[in-house]
C-alpha positions as CSV (number, residue, x, y, z in Angstrom):
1,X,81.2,24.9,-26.5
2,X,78.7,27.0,-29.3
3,X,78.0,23.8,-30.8
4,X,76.9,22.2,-27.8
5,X,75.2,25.1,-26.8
6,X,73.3,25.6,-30.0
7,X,72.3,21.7,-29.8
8,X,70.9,22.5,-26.7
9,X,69.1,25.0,-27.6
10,X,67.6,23.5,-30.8
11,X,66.5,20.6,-28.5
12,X,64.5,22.7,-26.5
13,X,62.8,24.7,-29.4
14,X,62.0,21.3,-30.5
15,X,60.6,19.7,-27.5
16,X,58.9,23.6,-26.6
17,X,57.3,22.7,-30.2
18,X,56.3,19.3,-29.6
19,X,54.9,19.7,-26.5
20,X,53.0,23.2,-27.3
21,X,50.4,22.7,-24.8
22,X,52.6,21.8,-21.8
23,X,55.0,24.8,-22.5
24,X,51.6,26.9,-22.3
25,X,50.2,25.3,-19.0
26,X,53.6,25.9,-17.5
27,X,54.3,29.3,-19.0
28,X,50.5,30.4,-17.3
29,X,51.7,28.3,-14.0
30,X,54.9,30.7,-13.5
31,X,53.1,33.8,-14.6
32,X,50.3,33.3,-11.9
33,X,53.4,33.1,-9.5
34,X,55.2,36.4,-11.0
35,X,52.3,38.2,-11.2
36,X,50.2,37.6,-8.2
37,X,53.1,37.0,-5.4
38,X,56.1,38.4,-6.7
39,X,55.2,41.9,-8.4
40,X,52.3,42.8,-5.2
41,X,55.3,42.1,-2.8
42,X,58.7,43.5,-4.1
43,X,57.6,46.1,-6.5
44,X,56.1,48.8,-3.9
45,X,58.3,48.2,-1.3
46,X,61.4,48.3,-3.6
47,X,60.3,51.2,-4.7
48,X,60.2,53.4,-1.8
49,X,63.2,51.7,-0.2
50,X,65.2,53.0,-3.5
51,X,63.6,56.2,-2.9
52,X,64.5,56.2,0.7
53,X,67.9,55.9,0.4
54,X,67.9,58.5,-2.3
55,X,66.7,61.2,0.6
56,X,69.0,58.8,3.7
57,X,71.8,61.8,4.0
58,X,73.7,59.9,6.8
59,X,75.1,56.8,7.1
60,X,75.4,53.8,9.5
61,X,79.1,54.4,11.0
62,X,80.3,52.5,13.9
63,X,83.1,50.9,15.3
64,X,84.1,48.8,12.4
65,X,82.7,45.2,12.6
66,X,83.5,42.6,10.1
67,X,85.9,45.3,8.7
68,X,82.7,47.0,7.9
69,X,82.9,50.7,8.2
70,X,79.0,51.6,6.8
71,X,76.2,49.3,7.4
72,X,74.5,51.3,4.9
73,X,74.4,48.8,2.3
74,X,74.4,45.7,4.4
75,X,70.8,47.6,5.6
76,X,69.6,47.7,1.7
77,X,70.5,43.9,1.1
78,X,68.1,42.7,4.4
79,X,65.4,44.8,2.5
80,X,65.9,44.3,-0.8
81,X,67.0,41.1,-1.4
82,X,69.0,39.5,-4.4
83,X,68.5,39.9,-7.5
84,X,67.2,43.1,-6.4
85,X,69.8,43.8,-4.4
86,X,72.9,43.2,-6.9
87,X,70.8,45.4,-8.9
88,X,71.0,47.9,-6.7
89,X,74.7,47.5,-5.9
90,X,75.3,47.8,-10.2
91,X,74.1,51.1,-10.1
92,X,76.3,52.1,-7.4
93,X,79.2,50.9,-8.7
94,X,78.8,52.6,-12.0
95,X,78.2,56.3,-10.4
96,X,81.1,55.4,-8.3
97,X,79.6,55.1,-4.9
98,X,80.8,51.7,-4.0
99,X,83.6,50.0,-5.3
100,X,83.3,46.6,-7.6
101,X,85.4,44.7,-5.0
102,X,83.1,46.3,-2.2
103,X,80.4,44.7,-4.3
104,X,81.6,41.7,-4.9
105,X,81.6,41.1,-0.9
106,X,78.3,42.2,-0.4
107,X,77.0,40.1,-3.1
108,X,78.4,37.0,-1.9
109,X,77.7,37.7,1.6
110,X,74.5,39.5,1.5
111,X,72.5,37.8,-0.7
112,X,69.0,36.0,0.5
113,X,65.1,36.8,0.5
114,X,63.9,40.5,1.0
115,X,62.5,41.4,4.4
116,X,58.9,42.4,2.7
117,X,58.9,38.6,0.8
118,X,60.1,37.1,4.3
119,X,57.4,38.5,6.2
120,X,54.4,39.7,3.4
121,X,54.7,36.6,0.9
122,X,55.8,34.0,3.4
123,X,54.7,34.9,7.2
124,X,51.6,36.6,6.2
125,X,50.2,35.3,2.7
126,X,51.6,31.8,2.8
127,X,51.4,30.4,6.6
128,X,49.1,33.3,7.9
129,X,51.9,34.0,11.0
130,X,54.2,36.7,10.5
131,X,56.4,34.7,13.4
132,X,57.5,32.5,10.7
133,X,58.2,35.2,8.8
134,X,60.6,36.8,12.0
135,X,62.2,33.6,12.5
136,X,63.3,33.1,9.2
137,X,64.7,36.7,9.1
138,X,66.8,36.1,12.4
139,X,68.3,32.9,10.5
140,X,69.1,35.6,7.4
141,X,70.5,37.4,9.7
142,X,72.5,35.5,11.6
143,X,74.0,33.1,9.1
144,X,74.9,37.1,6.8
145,X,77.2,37.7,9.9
146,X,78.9,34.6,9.5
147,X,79.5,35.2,6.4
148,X,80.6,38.9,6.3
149,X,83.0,37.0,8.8
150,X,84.5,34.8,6.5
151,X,84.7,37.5,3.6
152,X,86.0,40.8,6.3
153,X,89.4,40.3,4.4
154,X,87.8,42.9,2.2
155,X,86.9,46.5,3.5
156,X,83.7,48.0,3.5
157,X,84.4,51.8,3.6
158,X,82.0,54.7,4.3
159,X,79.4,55.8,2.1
160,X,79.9,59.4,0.6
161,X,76.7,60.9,0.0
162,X,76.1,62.7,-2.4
163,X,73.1,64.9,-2.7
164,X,70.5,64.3,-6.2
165,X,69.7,67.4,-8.2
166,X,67.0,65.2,-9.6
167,X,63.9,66.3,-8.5
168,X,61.2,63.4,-6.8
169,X,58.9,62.6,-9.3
170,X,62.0,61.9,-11.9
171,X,63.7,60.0,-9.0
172,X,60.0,58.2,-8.7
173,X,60.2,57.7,-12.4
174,X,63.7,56.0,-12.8
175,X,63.6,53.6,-9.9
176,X,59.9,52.6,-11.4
177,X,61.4,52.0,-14.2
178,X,64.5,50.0,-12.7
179,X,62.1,48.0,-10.2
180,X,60.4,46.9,-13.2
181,X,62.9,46.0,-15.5
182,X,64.4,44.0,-12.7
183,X,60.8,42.1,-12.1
184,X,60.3,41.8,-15.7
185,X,63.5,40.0,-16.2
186,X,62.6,37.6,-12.7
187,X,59.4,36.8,-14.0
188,X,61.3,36.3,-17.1
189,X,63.6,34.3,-15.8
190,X,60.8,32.1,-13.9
191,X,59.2,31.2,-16.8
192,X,62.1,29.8,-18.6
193,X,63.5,27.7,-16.2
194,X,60.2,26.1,-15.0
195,X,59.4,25.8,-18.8
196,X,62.7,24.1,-19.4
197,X,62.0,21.9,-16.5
198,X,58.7,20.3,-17.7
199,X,60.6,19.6,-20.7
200,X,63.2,17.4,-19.6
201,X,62.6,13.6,-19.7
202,X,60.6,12.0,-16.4
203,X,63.8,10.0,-15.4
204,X,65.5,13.5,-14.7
205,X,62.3,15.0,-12.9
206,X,63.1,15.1,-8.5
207,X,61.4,16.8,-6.2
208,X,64.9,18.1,-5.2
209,X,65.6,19.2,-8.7
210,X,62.3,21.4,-8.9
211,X,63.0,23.3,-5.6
212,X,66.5,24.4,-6.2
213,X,65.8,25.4,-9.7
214,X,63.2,28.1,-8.8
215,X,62.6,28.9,-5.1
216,X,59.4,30.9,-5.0
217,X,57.3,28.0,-6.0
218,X,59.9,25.1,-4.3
219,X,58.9,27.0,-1.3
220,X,54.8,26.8,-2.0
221,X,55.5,23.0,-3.0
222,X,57.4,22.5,0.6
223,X,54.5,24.6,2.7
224,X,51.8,22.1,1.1
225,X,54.0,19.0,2.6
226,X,53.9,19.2,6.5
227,X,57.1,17.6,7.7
228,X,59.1,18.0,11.2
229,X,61.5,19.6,8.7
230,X,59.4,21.9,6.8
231,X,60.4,25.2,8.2
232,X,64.3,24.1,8.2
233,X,63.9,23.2,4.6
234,X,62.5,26.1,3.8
235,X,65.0,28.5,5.5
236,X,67.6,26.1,3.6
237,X,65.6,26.4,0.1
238,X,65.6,30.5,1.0
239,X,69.4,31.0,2.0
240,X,70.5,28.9,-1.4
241,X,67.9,30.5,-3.6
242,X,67.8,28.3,-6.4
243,X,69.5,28.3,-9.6
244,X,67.0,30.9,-11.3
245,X,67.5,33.7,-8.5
246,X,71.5,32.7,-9.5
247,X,71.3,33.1,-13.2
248,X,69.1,36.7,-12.7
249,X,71.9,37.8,-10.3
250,X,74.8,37.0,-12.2
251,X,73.2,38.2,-15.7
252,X,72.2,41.7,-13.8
253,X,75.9,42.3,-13.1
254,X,78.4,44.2,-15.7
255,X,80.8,46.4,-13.6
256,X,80.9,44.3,-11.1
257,X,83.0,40.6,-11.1
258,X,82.4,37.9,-9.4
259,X,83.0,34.1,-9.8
260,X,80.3,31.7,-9.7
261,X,82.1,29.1,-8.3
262,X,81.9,31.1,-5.4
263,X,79.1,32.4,-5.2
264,X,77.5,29.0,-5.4
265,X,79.4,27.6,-2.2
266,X,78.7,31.1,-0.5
267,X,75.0,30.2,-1.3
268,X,75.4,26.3,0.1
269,X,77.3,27.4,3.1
270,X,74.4,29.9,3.5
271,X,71.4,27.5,2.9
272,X,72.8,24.9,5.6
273,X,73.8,27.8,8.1
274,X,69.8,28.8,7.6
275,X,68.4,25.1,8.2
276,X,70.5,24.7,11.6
277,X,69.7,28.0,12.8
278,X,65.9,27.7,11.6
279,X,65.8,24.1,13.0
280,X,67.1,25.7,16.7
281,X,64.4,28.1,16.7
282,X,61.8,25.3,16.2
């Protein structure tokens, strides 16, 4: 498996060498993406729902639903998305707030577009009709509850809060700095994957293939190609978030296990759940 791997990878240095000026076109291409949609609406927003949550001293108790006894954190993953979100749930799970099993649930349950991207990038910036931006959040949110339904076999237990002795400004600082390092690696991420994909012989090239590799700009490719289905495909594109959103969440996570195997039907059942409920709506 190294061998193959380092093939691989000497392949691609090659091609990347041979076809310098491509690799640079493509590189700028995902950068413009990263820097001018991703970063303007995550970053801030991510930021002061970290900080938030920091100063949040209660809880969402109920009457257990889903065998979910908090919907603290099921509240965080609607607003901060995945990888953003697994991110967030790592950090738990080290100072000991949540459990890696816990985790493991919400990550294969809970994991879609951020409200702020739903409603800022793609309602607002994209189609100019925060409706579409609603809509597409009610599909989130209804194809997450059947989800948590097929995963209540595990517990979610209360949150125990624990107060920070950190003052605001350092707790401004470190979540900065975590917000970034998470964006850093997406954009990161983002670059490789669309650079990779450029590289690869015509023959392998589908329209299919670019938009579950990277989602942010299969989604602007789908909005420029009016279709009965367009919205539909789009929820579907946004509930299976493409293979780059699953290589940043799965290389984000230490504590926490989970297998890909199932995360990846988690995220097909997810993306077709997203399409019928999307394609109801409209």
């Amino acid at each position: 498996m190294k061998y193959l791997l380092s093939l691989l990878l000497g392949i691609i240095i090659i091609l990347s060498l041979l076809h310098g000026t491509n690799t640079i076109i493509i590189s700028k291409q995902a950068l413009t993406i990263w820097i001018e949609v991703l970063i303007p609406s995550l970053f801030f927003p991510t930021v002061m729902l970290r900080l938030f949550m920091e100063y949040l001293p209660f809880q969402f108790n109920t009457k257990p639903i889903f065998n979910i006894y908090s919907y603290r954190y099921i509240l965080v993953g609607f607003l901060l998305g995945y990888p953003n979100f697994a991110i967030y749930l790592e950090d738990e799970c080290q100072k000991g707030k949540i459990s890696p099993s816990e985790a493991s649930r919400l990550i294969y349950s809970v994991s879609s577009c951020s409200l702020p991207f739903l409603l800022i990038t793609i309602g607002s910036a994209l189609f100019h009709n925060i409706k579409i931006g609603i809509f597409l959040f009610i599909s989130y949110f209804f194809s997450v509850c059947i989800l948590l339904i097929f995963t209540k076999k595990q517990p979610i237990h209360p949150y125990h809060y624990q107060k920070t002795t950190n003052t605001f400004m350092k707790l401004c600082k470190e979540h900065m700095v975590k917000v970034g390092i998470s964006l850093f690696f997406i954009g990161g991420y983002i670059l490789i994957c669309q650079v990779i994909f450029h590289l690869l012989p015509t023959t392998f090239i589908t329209p299919f293939l670019a938009y579950i590799l990277e989602f942010s700009s299969g989604v602007f490719s789908l909005a420029t190609q009016p279709s009965t289905y367009q919205l539909p495909y789009i929820a579907a594109l946004l509930g299976f978030g493409g293979i780059c959103l699953h290589l940043q969440t799965i290389s984000s996570l230490d504590k926490i296990k989970i297998r890909y195997t199932i995360y990846l039907a988690y995220r097909i059942l997810q993306a077709i759940l997203m399409f019928l409920f999307m394609q109801f709506f409209f």
